[in-house]
DSSP file (Angstrom, degrees, kcal/mol; ACC not computed):
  #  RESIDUE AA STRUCTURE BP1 BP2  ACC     N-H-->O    O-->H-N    N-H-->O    O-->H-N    TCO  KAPPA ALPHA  PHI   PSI    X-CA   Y-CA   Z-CA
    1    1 A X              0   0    0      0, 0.0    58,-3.4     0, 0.0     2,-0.3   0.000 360.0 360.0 360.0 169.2   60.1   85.4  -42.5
    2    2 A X  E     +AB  24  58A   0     22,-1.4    22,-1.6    56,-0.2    56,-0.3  -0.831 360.0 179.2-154.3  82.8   60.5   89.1  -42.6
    3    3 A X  E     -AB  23  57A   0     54,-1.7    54,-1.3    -2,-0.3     2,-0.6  -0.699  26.3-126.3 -94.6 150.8   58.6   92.2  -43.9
    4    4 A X  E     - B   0  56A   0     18,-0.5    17,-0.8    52,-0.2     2,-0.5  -0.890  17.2-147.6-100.3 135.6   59.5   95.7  -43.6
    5    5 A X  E     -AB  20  55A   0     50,-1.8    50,-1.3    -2,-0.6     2,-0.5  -0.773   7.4-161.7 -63.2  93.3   57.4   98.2  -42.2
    6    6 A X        -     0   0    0     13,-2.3    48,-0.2    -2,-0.5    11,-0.1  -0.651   4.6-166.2-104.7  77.6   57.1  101.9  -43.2
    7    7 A X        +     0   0    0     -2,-0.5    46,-1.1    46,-0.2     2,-0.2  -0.176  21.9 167.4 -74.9 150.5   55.6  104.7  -41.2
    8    8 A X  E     +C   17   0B   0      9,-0.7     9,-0.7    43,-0.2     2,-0.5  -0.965   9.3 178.7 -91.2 120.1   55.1  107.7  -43.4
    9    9 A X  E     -CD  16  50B   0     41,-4.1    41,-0.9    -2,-0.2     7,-0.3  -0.806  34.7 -98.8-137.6 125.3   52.9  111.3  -42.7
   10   10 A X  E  >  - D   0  49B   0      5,-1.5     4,-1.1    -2,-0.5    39,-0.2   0.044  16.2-140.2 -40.7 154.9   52.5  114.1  -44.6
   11   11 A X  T  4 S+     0   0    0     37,-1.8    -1,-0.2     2,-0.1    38,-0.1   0.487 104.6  39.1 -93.9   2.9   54.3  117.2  -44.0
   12   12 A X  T  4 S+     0   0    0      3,-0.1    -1,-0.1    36,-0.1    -2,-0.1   0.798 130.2  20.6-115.0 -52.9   51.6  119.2  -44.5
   13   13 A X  T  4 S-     0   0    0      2,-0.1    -2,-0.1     1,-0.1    -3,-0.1   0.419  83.8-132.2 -93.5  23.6   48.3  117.2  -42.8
   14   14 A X     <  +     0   0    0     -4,-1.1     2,-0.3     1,-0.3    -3,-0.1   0.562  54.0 156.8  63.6  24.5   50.4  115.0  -40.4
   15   15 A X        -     0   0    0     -6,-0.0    -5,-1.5     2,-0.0    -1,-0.3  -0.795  26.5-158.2 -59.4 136.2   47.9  112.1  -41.9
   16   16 A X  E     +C    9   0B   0     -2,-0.3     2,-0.2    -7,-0.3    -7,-0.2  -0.944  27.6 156.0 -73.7  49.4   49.6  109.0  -41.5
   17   17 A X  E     -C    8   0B   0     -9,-0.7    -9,-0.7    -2,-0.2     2,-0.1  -0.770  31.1-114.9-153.3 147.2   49.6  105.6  -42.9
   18   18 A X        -     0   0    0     -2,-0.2     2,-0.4   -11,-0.2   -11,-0.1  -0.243  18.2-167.6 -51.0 145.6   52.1  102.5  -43.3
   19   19 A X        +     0   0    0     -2,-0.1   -13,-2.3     2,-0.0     2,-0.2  -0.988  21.6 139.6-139.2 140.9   53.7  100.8  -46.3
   20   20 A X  E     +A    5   0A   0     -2,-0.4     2,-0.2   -15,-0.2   -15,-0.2  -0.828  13.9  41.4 165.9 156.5   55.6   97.3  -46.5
   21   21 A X  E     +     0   0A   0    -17,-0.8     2,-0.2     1,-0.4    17,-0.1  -0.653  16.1 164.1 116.1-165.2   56.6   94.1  -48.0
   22   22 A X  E     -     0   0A   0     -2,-0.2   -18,-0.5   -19,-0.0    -1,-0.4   0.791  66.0-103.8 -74.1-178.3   57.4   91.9  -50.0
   23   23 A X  E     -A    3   0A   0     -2,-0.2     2,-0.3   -20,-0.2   -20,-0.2  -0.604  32.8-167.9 -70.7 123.0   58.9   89.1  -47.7
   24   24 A X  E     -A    2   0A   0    -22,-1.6   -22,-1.4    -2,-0.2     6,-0.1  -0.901  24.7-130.9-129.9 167.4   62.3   88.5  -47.3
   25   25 A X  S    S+     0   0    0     -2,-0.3     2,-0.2   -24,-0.2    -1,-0.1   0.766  86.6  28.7 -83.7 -24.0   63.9   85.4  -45.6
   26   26 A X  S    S-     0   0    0    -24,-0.1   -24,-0.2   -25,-0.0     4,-0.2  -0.461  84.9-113.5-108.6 171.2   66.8   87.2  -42.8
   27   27 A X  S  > S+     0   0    0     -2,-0.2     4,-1.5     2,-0.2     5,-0.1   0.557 114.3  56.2 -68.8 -42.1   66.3   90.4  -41.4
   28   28 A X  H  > S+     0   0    0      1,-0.2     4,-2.5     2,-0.2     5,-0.1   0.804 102.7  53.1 -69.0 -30.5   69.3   91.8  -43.2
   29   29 A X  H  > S+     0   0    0      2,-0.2     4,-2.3     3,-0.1    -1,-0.2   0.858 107.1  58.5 -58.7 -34.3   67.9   90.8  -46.4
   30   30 A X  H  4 S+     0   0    0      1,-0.2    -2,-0.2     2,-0.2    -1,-0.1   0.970 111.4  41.0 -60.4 -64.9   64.6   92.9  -44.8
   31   31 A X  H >X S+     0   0    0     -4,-1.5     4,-1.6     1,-0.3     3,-1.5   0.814 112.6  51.7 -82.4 -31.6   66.7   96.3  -44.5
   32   32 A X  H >X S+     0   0    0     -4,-2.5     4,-2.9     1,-0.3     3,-0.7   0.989 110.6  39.8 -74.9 -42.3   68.3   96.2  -47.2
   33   33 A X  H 3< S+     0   0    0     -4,-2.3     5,-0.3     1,-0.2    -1,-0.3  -0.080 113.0  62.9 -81.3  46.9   66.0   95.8  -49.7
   34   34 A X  H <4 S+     0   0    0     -3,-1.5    -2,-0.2    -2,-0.2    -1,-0.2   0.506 110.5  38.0-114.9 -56.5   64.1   98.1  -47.5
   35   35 A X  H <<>S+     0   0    0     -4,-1.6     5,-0.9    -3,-0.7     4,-0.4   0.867 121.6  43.5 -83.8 -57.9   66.8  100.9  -48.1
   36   36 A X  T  <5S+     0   0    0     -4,-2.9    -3,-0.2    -5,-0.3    -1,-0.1   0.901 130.6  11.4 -67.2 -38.3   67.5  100.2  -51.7
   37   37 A X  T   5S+     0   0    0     -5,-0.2    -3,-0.1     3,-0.0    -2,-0.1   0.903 125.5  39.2 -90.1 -58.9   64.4   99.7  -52.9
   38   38 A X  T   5S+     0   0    0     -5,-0.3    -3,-0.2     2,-0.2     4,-0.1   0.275 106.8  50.5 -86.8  21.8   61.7  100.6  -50.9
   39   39 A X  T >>5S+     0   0    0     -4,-0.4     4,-3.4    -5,-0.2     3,-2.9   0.767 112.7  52.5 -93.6 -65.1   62.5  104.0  -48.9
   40   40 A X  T 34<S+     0   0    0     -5,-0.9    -2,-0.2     1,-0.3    -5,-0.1   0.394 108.7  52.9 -85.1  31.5   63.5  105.4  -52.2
   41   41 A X  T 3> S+     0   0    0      3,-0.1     4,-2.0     2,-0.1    -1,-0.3   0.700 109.0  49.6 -70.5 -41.9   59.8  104.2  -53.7
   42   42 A X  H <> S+     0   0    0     -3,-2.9     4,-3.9     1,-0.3     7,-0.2   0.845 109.1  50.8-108.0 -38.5   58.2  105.7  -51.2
   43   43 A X  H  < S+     0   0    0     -4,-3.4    -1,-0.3     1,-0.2    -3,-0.1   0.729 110.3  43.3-115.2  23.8   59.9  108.8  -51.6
   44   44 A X  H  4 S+     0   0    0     -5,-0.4     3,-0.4     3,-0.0    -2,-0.2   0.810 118.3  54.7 -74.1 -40.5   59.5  109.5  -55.4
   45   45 A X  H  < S+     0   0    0     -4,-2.0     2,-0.9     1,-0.3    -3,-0.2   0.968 125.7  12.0 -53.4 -68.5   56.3  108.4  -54.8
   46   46 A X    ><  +     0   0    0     -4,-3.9     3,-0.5     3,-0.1    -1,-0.3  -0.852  64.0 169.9-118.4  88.3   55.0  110.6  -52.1
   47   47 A X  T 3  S+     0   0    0     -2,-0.9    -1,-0.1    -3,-0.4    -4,-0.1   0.026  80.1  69.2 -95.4  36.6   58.0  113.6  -51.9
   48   48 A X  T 3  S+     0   0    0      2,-0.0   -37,-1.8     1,-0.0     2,-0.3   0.438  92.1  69.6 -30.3 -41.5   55.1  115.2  -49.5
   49   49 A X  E <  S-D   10   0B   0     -3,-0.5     2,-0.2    -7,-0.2   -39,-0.2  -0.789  73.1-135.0-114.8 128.8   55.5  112.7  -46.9
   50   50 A X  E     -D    9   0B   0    -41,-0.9   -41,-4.1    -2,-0.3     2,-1.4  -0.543  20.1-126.3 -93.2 168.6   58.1  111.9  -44.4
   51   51 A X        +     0   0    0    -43,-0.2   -43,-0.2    -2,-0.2   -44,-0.1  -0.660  35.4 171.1-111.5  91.5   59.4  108.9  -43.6
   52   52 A X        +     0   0    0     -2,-1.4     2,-0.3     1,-0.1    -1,-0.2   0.672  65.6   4.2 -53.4 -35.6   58.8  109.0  -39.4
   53   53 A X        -     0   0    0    -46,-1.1     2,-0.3    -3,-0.1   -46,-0.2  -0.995  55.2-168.7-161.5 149.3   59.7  105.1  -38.8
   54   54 A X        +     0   0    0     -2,-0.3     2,-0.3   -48,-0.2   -48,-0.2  -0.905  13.0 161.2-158.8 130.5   60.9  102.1  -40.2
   55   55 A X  E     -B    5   0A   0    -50,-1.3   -50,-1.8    -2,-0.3     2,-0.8  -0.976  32.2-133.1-139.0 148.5   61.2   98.3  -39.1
   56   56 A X  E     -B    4   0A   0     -2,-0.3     2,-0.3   -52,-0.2   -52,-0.2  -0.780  32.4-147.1-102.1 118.7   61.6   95.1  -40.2
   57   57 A X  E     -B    3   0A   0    -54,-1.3   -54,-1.7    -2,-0.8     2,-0.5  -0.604   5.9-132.0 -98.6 158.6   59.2   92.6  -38.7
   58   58 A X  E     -B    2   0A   0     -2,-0.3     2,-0.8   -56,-0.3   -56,-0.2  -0.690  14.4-163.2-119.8 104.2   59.4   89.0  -37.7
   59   59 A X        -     0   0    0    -58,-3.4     2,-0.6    -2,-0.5    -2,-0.0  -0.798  10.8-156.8 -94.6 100.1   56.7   86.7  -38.7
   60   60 A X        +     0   0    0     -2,-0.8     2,-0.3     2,-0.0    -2,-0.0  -0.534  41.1 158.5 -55.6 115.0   56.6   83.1  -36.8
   61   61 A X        -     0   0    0     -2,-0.6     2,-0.6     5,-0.0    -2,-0.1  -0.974  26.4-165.8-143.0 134.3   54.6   81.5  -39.9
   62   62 A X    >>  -     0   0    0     -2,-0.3     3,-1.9     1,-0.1     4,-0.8  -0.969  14.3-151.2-117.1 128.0   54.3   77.5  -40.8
   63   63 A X  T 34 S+     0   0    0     -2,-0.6    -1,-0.1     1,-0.2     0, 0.0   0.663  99.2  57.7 -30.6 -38.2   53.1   76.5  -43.8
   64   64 A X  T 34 S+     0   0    0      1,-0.1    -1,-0.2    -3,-0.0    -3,-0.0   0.318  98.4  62.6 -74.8 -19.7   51.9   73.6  -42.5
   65   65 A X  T <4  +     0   0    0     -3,-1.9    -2,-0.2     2,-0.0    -1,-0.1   0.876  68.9 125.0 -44.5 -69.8   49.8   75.6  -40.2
   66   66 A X     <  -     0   0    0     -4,-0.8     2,-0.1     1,-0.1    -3,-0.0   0.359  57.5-138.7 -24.5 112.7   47.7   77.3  -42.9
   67   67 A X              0   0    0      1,-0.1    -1,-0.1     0, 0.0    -2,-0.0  -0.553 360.0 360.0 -72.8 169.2   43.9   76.7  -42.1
   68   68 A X              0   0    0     -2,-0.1    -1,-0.1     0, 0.0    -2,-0.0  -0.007 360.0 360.0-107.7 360.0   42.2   75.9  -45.5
């Protein structure tokens, strides 16, 4: 599975902070609904802050794992 990850910092106190999900199942599915949805969330939301970095990352996860 696959979340994307979204550095942001203000342009005025260079504070910092991340943003990201929901889960998607490929990688491509990550970025795109990375680019369509959530870039241009982030920056309606916060038009103060730029958007410094962006990834989608790669979760080894089993279900079957999951402690209880």
């Amino acid at each position: 599975m696959f979340t994307p990850l979204v550095l942001v910092c203000s342009v005025y106190t260079m504070e910092c902070t991340t943003y990201g999900g929901p889960v998607f199942d490929t990688k491509t599915e990550c970025y795109f609904g990375m680019e369509q949805v959530g870039i241009p969330y982030i920056k309606e939301k916060f038009p103060d802050f730029v958007i410094v970095d962006k990834k989608c990352v790669y979760w080894e996860y089993d279900n079957s794992e999951v402690d209880t």
